[in-house]
LOMIDO-352380 format. One line per field, with one value per residue (C-alpha): residue number from 1; x, y, z. Coordinates in steps of 0.1 Angstrom, whole numbers, plus 5000, padded with zeros to 4 digits. Layout:
% residues N
seq: (NUM/...)
u: (X/...)
v: (Y/...)
w: (Z/...)
This chain:
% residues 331
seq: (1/2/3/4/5/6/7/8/9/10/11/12/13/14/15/16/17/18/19/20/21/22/23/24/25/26/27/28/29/30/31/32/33/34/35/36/37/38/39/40/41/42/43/44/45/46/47/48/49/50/51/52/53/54/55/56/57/58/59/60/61/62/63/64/65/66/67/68/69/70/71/72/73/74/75/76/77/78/79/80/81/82/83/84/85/86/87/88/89/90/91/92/93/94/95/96/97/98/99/100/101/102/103/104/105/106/107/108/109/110/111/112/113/114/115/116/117/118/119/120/121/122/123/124/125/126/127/128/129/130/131/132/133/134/135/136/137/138/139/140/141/142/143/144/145/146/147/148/149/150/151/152/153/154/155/156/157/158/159/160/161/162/163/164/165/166/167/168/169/170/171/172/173/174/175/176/177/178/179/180/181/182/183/184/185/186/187/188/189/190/191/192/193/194/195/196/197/198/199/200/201/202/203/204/205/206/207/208/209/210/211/212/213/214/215/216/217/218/219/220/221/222/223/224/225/226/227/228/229/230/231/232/233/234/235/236/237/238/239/240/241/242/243/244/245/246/247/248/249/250/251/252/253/254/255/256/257/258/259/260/261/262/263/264/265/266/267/268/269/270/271/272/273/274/275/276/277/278/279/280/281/282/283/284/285/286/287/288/289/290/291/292/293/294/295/296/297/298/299/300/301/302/303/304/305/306/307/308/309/310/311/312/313/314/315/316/317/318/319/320/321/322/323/324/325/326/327/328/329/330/331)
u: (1187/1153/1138/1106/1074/1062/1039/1071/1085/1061/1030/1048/1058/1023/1008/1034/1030/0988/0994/1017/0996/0957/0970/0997/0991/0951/0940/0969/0978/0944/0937/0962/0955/0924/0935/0969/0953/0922/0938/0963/0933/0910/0948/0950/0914/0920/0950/0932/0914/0881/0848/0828/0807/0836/0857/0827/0823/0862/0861/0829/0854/0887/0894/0903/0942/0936/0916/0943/0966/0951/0953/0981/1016/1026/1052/1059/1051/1083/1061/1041/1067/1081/1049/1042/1075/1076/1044/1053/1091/1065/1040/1068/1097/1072/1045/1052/1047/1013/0995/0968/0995/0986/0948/0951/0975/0950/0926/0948/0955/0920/0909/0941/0937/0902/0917/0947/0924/0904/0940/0951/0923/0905/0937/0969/0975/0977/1013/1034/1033/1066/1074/1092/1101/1091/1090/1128/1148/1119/1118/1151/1142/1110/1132/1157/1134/1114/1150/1160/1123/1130/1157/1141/1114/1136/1153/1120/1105/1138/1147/1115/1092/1090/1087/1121/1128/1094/1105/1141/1121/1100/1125/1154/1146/1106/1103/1076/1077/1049/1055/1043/1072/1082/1077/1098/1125/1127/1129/1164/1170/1183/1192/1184/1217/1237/1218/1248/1249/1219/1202/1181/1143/1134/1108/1116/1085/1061/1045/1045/1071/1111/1117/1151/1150/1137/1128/1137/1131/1167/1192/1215/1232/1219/1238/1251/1269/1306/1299/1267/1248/1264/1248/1242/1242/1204/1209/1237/1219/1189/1206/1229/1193/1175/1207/1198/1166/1172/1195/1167/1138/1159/1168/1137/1116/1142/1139/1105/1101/1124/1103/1075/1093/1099/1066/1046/1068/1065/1058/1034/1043/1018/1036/1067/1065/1048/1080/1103/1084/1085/1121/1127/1105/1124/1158/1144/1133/1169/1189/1165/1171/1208/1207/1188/1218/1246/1228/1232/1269/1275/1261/1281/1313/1300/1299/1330/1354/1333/1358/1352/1355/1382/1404/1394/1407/1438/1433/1450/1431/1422/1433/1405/1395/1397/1364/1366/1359/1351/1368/1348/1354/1381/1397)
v: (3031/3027/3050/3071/3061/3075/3098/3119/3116/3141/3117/3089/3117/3128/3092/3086/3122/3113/3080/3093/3123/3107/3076/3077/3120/3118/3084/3067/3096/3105/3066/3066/3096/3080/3046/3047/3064/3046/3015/3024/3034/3006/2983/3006/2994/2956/2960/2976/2951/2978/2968/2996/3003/3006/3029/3054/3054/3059/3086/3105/3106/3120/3156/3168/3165/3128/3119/3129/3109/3077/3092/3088/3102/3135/3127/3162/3181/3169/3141/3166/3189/3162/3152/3190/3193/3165/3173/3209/3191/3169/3202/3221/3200/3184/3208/3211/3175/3177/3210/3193/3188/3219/3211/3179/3197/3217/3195/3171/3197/3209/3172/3170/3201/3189/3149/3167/3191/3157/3138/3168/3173/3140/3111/3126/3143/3184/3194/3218/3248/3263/3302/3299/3330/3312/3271/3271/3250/3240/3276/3268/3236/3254/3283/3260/3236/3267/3276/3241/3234/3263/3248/3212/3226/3244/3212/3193/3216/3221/3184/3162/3181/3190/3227/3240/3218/3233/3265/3259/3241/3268/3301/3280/3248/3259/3272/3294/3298/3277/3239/3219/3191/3191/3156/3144/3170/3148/3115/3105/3071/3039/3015/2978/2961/2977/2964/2940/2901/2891/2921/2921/2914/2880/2880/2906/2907/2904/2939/2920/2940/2941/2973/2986/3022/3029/3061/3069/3099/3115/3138/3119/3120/3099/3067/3074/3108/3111/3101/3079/3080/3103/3136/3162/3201/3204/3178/3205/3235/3224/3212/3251/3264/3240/3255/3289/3283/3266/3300/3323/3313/3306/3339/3351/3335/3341/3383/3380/3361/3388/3418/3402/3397/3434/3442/3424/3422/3395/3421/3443/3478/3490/3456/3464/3504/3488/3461/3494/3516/3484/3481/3522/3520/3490/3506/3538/3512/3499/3532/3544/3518/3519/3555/3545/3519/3550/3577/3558/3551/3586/3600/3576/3588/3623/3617/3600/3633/3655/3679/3704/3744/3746/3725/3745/3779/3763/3761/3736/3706/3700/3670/3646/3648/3619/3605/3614/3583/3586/3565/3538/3519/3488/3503)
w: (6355/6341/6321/6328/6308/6277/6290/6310/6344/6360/6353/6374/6400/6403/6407/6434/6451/6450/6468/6497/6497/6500/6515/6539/6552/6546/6554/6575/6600/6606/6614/6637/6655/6662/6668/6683/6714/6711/6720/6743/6762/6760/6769/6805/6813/6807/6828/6858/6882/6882/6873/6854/6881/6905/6883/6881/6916/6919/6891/6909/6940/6921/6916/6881/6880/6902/6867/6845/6854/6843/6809/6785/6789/6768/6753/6736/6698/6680/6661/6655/6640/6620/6606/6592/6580/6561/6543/6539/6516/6501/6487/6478/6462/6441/6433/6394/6391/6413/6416/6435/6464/6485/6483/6498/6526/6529/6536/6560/6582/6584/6597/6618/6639/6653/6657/6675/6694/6704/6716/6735/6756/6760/6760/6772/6800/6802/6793/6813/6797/6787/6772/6739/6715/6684/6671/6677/6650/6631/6611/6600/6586/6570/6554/6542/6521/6507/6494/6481/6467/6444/6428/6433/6411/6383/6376/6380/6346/6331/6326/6331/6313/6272/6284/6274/6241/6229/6231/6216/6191/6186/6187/6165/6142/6137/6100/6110/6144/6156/6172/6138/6132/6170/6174/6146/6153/6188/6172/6163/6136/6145/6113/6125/6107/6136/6166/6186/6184/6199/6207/6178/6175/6174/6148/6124/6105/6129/6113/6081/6063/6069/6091/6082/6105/6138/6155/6187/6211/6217/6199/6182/6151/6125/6109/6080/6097/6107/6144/6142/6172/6190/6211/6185/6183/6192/6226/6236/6228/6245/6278/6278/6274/6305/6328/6320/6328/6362/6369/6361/6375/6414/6409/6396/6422/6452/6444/6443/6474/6493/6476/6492/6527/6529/6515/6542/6575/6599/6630/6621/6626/6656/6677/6660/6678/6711/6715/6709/6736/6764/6760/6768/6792/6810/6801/6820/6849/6852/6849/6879/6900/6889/6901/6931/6941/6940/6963/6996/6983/6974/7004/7027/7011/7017/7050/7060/7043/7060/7078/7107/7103/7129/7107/7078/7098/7108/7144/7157/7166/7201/7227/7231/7270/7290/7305/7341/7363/7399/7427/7435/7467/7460/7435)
């Protein structure tokens, strides 16, 4: 695996996040919001068999929605979607290494909401419009990267960045507490007699003097030790120290990311007390017209057990009198 640059991994992060993030979400995708539909347009007019003057004699004629349809299909936001999303894992996972990430976002999106605006209305055609409670699966996605870009980020300063040896430095091996001796603290020695066959340099004195140590930036023990070259007390207590600090600053940063959820509520509370109200007044609605259903019912019943008072005085009942015909002639 090769091996960051002198300067730290974060400087090669941060020339990679600056390309993808001026180049490919600022320049490309803008391009191409302008182009893409550009051209499909100007490929639908070579096609048609319409001279100029003929297709705005044709388009005077056409009503609004008959114009439409010669304009691109709509084939839905989930590009659109994808695109933010990936920007917003780019701006977060990465920020340590690129604080500049969020203004060029910033920025993208400002440019990309008028070039969208543009697409929507003038080179596709008007969408059915749909009711949806919120952006669906997408604010999972969202709420699970702001999760894993906390840890992303905690490993990101813990282990590519000089911030925690500084400060073990500082706190444990510093004879007076400040970081004077750091860099040769990090440096660990190398004797050249025990490079491998072959490995050595091939001009030796090409300084002009015989170099018989090298320095190296690790934590190893040095040569003449009981177990040359291998990872010594400070690598260990340095890496127990980047751990703890990846635990405390998720958690630190995960309790202070709920205090401020409950501080500032996602419905405010005036909407929050208006939503509550609708739903007793439709609840009240229902059970009205629930109540409405079981009169007619209930009166129904009422009146097929309705008994007589001569039945209720224990009279007995009276014969039902036959309907008296009269004699017709013939029969």
């Amino acid at each position: 695996m090769e091996e960051c640059a002198h300067a730290g991994c974060l400087m090669e992060l941060c020339i990679q996040l600056c390309i993808t993030m001026l180049g490919k979400q600022l320049i490309q995708n803008n391009l191409f919001e302008i182009g893409i539909p550009k051209l499909k347009k100007l490929l639908r007019k070579r096609k048609s068999e319409l001279t100029s003057k003929q297709e705005e004699e044709l388009n005077k004629t056409l009503k609004r929605y008959e114009k439409d349809h010669f304009l691109g299909p709509f084939v839905g936001i989930n590009p659109e979607y994808m695109e933010m999303i990936i920007q917003f894992g780019m701006v977060t996972l990465f920020v340590a290494s690129f604080p500049l990430a969020p203004l060029f976002a910033l920025l993208n999106n400002i440019i990309e909401i008028r070039l969208d605006a543009k697409k929507f209305v003038t080179e596709l055609r008007r969408p059915i419009a749909a009711k949806a409670k919120d952006i669906g699966i997408w604010y999972n996605l969202l709420r699970g990267l702001s999760k894993v870009a906390v840890i992303v980020n905690a490993f990101v300063i813990a282990f590519t960045s000089d911030f925690v040896p500084r400060l073990v430095y500082q706190y444990m091996y510093s004879p007076d507490g400040s970081l004077h001796g750091f860099v040769n603290h990090s440096l660990s020695y190398f004797e050249v007699k025990d490079f491998e066959l072959g490995t050595a340099p091939i001009q030796p004195h090409h300084l002009g003097y015989t170099v018989d140590v090298c320095r190296y930036k690790d934590y190893r023990e040095p040569p003449g030790s009981i177990t040359p070259y291998a990872l010594s007390k400070e690598f260990w207590a340095i890496l127990a120290v980047r751990l703890a600090f990846v635990i405390i600053f998720q958690n630190l940063v995960m309790l202070m990311s709920d205090f401020v959820d409950w501080l500032i509520p996602d419905i405010p509370k005036d909407i929050s007390l208006q939503i509550h109200r609708e739903k007793l007044l439709m609840l009240d609605h229902f059970m009205k017209e629930e109540q409405g259903k079981k009169l007619p019912v209930r009166d129904n019943y009422n009146h097929d057990n309705y008994t007589s008072p001569s039945l209720d005085n224990g009279s007995p009942s009276q014969p039902r009198s036959r309907p008296k015909f009269q004699a017709r002639a013939g029969w």
